[in-house]
C-alpha positions in Angstrom: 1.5 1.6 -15.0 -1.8 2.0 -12.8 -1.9 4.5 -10.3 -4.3 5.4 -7.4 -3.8 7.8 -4.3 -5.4 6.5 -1.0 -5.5 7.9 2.2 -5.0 6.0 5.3 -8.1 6.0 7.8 -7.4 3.8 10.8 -6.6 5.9 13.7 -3.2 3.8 14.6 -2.0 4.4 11.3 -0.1 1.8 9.0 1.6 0.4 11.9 3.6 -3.4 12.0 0.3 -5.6 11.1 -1.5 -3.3 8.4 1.8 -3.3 7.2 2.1 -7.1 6.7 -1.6 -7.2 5.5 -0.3 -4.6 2.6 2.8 -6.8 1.8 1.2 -10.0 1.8 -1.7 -9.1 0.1 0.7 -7.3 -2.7 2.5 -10.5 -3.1 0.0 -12.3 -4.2 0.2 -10.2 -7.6 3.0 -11.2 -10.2 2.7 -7.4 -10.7 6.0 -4.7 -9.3 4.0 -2.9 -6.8 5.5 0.7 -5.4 4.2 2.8 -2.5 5.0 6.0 -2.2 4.5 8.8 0.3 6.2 12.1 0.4 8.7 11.5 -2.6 10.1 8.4 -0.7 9.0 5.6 -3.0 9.4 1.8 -1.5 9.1 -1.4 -2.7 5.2 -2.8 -1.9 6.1 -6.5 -1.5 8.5 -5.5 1.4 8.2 -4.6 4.8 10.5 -2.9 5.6 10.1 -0.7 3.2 6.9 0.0 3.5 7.1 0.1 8.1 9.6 3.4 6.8 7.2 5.5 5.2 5.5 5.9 9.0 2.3 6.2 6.9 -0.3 8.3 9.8 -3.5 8.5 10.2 -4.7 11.3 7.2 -1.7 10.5 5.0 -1.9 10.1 1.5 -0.3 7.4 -0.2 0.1 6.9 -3.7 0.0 3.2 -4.6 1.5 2.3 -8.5 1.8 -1.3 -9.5 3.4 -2.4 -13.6 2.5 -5.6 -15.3 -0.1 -8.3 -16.0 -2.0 -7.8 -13.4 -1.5 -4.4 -12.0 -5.1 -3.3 -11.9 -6.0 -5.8 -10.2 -3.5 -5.3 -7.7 -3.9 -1.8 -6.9 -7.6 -2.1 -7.0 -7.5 -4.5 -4.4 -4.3 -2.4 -2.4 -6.5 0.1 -2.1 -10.0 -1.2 -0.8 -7.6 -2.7 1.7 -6.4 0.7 2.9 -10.0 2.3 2.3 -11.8 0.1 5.0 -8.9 0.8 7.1 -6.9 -2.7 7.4 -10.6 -4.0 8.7 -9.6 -2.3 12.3 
């Protein structure tokens, strides 16, 4: 399993379209990607999982992704988050 802790930097937070740039990007990996903020751990392919963790500007997330291709995945997970969904 590959972990990495990322904090979210674009001021609106990980509001409805972050959130589907996270879930579309993670499904392009065969890889199980989790997200989890808080204890609350969601599934990283779904969106509505992911829209509940309410993830605000300054919180940290820890992304964890198992299989294949799971650095690849949360390598590219987290520049996503790091240059702040490109808003």
């Amino acid at each position: 399993m590959v972990e990495r802790t990322v904090t979210i930097r674009n001021e609106l937070g990980m509001h409805a379209r972050p959130a589907a740039q996270f879930v579309r990007l993670a499904s392009t990996f065969g890889a199980r990607v989790e997200i989890e903020r808080d204890g609350m751990a969601v599934n990283g392919k779904s969106i509505m999982g992911v829209m509940m963790l309410a993830a605000e500007c300054g919180c940290e997330l820890t992304l964890r992704a198992e299989g294949d291709d799971a650095e690849a995945a949360v390598t590219a997970l987290g520049e996503l988050v790091d240059r702040g969904f490109g808003e």
